[in-house]
C-alpha positions as CSV (number, residue, x, y, z in Angstrom):
1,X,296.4,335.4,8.0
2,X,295.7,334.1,4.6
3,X,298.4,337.0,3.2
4,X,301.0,336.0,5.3
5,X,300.6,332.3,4.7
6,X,300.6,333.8,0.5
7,X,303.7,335.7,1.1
8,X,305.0,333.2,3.2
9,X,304.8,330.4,0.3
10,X,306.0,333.3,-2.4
11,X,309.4,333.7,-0.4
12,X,309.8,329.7,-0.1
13,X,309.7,329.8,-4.0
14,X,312.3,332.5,-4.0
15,X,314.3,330.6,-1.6
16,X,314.1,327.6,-4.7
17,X,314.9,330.0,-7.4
18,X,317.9,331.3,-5.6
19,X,318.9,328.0,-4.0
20,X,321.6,327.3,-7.4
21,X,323.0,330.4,-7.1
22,X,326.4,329.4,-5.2
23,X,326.6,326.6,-7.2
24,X,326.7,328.2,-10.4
25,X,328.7,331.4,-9.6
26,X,331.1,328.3,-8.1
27,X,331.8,327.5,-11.9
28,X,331.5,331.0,-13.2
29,X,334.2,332.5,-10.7
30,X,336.8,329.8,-12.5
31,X,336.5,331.5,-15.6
32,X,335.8,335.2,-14.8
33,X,337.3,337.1,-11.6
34,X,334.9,337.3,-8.5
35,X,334.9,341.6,-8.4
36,X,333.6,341.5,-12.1
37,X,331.3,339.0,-11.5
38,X,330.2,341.0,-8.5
39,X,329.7,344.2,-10.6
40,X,327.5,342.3,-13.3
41,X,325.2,340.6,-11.2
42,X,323.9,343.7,-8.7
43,X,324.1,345.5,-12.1
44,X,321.8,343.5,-13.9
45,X,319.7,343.5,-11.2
46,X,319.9,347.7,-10.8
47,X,319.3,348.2,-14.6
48,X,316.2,346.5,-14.5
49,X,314.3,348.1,-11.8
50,X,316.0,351.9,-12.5
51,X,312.7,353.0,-14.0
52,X,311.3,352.0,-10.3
53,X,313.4,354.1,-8.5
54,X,313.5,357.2,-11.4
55,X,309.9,357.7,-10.5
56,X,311.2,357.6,-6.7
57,X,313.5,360.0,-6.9
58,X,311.2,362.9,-5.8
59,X,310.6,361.3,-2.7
60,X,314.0,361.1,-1.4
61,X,314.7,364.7,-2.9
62,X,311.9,365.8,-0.5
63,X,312.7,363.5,2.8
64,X,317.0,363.6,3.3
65,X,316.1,361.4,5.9
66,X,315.1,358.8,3.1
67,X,317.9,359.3,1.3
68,X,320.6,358.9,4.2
69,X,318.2,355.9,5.2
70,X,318.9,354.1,1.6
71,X,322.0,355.3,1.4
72,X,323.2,353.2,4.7
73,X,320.8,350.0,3.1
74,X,323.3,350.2,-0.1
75,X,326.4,350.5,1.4
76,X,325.6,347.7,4.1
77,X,324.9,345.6,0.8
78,X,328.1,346.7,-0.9
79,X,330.0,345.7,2.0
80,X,328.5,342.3,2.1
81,X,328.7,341.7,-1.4
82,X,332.3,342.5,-1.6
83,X,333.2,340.9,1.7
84,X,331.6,338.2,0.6
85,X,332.9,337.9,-2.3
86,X,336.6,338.2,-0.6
87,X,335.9,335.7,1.9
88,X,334.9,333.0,-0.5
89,X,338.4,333.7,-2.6
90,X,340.3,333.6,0.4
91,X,338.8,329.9,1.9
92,X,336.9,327.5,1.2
93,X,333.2,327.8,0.4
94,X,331.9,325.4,3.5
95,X,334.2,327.2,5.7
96,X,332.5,330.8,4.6
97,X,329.0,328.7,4.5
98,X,329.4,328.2,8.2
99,X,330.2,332.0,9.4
100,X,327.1,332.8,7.0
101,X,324.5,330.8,9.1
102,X,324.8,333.1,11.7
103,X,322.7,335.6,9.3
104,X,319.4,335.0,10.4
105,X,320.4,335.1,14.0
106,X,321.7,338.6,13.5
107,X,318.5,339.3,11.6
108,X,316.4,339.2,14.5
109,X,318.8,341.0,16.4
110,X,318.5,343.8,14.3
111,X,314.9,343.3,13.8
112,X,314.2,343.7,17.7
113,X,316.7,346.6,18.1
114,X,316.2,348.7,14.6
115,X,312.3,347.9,14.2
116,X,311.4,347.1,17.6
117,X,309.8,343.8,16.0
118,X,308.1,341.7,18.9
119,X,309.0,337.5,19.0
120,X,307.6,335.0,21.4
121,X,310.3,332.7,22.6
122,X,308.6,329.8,20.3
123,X,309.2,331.8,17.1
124,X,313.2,332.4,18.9
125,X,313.2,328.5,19.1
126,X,312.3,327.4,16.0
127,X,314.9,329.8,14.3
128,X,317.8,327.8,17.0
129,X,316.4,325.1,16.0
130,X,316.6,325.5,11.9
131,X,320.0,326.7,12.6
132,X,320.9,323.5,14.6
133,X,320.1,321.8,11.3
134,X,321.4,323.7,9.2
135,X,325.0,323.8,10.8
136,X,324.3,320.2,10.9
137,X,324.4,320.1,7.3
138,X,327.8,322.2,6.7
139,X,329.5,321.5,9.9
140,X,329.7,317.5,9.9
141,X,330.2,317.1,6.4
142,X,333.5,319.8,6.8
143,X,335.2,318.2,9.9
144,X,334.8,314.4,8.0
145,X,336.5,316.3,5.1
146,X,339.5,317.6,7.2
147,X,339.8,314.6,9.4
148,X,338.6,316.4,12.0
149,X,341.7,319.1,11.6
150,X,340.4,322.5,12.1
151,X,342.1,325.5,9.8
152,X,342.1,329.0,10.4
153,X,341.7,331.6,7.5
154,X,342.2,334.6,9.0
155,X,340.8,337.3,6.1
156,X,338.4,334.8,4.7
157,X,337.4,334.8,8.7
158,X,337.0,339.0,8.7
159,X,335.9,339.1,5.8
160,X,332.9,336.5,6.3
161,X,332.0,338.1,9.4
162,X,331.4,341.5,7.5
163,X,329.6,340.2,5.7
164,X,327.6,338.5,7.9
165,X,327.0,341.8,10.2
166,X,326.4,343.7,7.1
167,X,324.5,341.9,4.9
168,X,320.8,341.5,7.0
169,X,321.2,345.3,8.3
170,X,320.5,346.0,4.8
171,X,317.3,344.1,4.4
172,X,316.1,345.5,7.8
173,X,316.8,348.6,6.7
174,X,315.0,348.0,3.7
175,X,311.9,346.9,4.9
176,X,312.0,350.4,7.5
177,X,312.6,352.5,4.6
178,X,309.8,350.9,2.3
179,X,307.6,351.0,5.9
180,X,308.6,354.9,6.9
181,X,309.2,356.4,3.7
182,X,306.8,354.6,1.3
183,X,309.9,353.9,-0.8
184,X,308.7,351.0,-3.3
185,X,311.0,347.8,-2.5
186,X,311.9,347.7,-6.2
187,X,313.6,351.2,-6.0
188,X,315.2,349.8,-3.1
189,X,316.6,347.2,-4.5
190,X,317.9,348.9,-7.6
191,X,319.6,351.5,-5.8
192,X,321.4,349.3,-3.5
193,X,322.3,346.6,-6.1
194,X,323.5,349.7,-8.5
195,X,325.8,351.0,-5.8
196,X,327.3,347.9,-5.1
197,X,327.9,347.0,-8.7
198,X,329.8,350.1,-8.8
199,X,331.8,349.5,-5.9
200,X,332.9,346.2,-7.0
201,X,333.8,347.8,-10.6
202,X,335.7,349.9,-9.0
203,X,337.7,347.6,-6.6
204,X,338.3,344.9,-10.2
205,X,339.4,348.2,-11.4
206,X,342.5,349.3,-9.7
207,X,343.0,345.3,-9.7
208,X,342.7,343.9,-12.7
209,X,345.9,345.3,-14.4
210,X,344.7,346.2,-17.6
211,X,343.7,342.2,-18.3
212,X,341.3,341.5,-21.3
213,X,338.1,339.6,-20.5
214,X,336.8,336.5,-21.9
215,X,332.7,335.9,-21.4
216,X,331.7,332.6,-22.5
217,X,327.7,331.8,-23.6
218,X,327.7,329.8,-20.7
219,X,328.5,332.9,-18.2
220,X,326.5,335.3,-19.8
221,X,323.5,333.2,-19.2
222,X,325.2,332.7,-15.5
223,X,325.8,336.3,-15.0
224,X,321.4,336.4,-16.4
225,X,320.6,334.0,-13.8
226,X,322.7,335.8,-11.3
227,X,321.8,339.1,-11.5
228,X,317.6,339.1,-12.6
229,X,316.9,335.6,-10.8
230,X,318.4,335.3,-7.7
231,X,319.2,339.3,-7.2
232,X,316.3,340.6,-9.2
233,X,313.5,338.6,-8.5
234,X,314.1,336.6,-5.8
235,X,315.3,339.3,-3.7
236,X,312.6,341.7,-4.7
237,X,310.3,339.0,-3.7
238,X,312.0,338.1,-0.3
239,X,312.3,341.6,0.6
240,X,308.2,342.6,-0.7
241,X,307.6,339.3,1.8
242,X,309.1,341.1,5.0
243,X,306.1,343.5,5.0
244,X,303.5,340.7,5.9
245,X,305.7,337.6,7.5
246,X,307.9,337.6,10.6
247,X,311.3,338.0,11.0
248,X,312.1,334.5,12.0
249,X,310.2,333.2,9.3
250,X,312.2,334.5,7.0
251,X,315.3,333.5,8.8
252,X,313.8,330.0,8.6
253,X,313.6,330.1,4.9
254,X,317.5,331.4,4.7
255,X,318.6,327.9,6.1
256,X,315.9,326.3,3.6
257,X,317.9,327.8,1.2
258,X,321.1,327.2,2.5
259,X,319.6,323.3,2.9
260,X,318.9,323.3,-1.0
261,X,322.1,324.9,-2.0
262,X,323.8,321.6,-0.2
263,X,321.2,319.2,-1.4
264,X,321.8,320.5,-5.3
265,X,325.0,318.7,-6.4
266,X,323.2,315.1,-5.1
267,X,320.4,315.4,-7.8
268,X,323.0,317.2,-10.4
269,X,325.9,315.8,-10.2
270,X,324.8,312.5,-8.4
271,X,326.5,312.9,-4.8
272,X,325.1,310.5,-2.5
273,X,322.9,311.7,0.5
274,X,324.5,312.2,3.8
275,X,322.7,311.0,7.4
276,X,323.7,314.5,8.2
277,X,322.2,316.0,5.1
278,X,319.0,314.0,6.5
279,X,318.8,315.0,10.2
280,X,319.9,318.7,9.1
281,X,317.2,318.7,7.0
282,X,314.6,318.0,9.2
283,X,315.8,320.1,11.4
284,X,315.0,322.6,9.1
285,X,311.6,321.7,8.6
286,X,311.1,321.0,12.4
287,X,312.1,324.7,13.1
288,X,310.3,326.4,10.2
289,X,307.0,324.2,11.4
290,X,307.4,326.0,14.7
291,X,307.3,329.0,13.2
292,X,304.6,329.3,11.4
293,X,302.5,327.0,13.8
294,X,303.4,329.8,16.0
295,X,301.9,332.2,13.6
296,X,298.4,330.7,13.0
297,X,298.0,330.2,16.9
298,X,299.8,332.8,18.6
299,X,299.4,335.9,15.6
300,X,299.3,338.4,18.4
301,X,302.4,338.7,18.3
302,X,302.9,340.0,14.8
303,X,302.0,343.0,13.2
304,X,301.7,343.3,9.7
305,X,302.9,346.3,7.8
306,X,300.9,348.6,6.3
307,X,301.5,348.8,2.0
């Protein structure tokens, strides 16, 4: 119990380390196109842990069902990545947010189907509830901002639901091929992030037109924060956290993340703080409470994997 309340805490932290992300790449994508942006980041975050997955390499030379396994976790993350990525060029960022909350609900989907992972109908709840809150948080805010008009965006809408399909097969997929195939989570995460940082180079590629590229200081320390932060260590963390807490606890701490992405701009640039914000919030909190009140009570249910 004590681990999974550890790793527990350990992903909340990388839920606060990645909760500026959006807001940063927000300014960086005004200066520097989205694909190359794309191709930096999950770079970055490949190069660093290449010496991981180098040592893994015999493994998934022996086991072709490792390989095909990983394989399938990258390109589910290269899809998401560059769907992603699409969807937020094509509409706005609230209107992508919204799509994007239904992550976590397709998590446990997954998790139940691919993994066979067992919930009670409390841990269920306080997920629906966090979500509750969380669409609180984007949903109000949006229609006040529209006058209550709603606007369809038809790619930004495929596109954002690829990436929402796409994008939490990869870390169940993950967590089955570190589980099966004793394939460290770093190697994972390198190889993934590598292939979809050569995806997207490829797709700024054949679009870019032969344009020359202007980094400022400022984005290269974006791009840093990007790619060994939020998609280096955060997600290495997150996805080392899935061995030892439940599914719908880490769903949970998506929208806590999602909640502090909002939140941001009211301490940095000094936005006021919404009722909605407020109530969403503690939603949030209500649902991830649930959760992991259900966990100390009812820990039957869960089964810890194995290192």
């Amino acid at each position: 119990m004590k681990t999974k309340q550890k790793w527990f805490w350990i992903c909340f932290v990388a839920a606060l380390l990645a909760a500026p992300n959006a807001l940063i790449l927000r300014r960086t994508s005004e200066t520097l196109d989205p694909l190359l942006i794309n191709a930096a980041r999950f770079g970055l975050a490949g190069l660093v842990f290449l010496p991981m997955l180098i040592k893994d390499v015999p493994k998934l030379i022996r086991s072709r069902k490792a390989f095909l396994k990983l394989l399938a976790a990258g390109l589910a993350l290269a899809v998401a990545g560059v769907t992603y990525i699409i969807a937020i060029g094509n509409a706005p960022a609230s209107y992508v947010s919204i799509i994007s909350l239904l992550s976590p609900i397709m998590l446990l989907i997954y998790a139940r189907r691919l993994s066979r992972e067992r919930m009670s109908s409390r841990a269920v709840a306080g997920i629906i509830i966090a979500a509750l809150g969380a669409m609180l948080v984007v949903v109000l805010p949006l229609a006040k901002a529209t006058g209550g008009e709603f606007v369809f965006y038809p790619l930004a809408t495929i596109a954002a639901l690829a990436s929402m399909l796409t994008y939490p097969a990869s870390v169940v997929l993950a967590k089955d091929i570190n589980k099966k195939f004793r394939v460290h989570i770093l190697s994972i995460v390198s190889f993934s992030s590598l292939l979809t940082a050569f995806v997207s180079l490829g797709l700024w590629s054949m679009s870019n037109g032969g344009q020359a590229v202007v980094i400022s200081a400022i984005d290269v320390w974006s791009l840093l924060y990007a790619g060994l932060i939020v998609l280096g260590l955060s997600r290495a963390l997150t996805l080392r956290g899935y061995k030892y807490i439940s599914t719908p606890a880490l769903g949970a701490l998506f929208y806590v993340e999602s909640f502090l992405a909002v939140i941001l701009p009211v301490f940095v640039l000094n936005e006021k703080l919404s009722v909605e914000m407020i109530i969403g919030g503690c939603l949030i909190l209500l649902g991830v409470y649930a959760i992991e009140h259900h966990k100390a009570t009812h820990h039957k249910y869960h089964h810890i994997i194995r290192p």
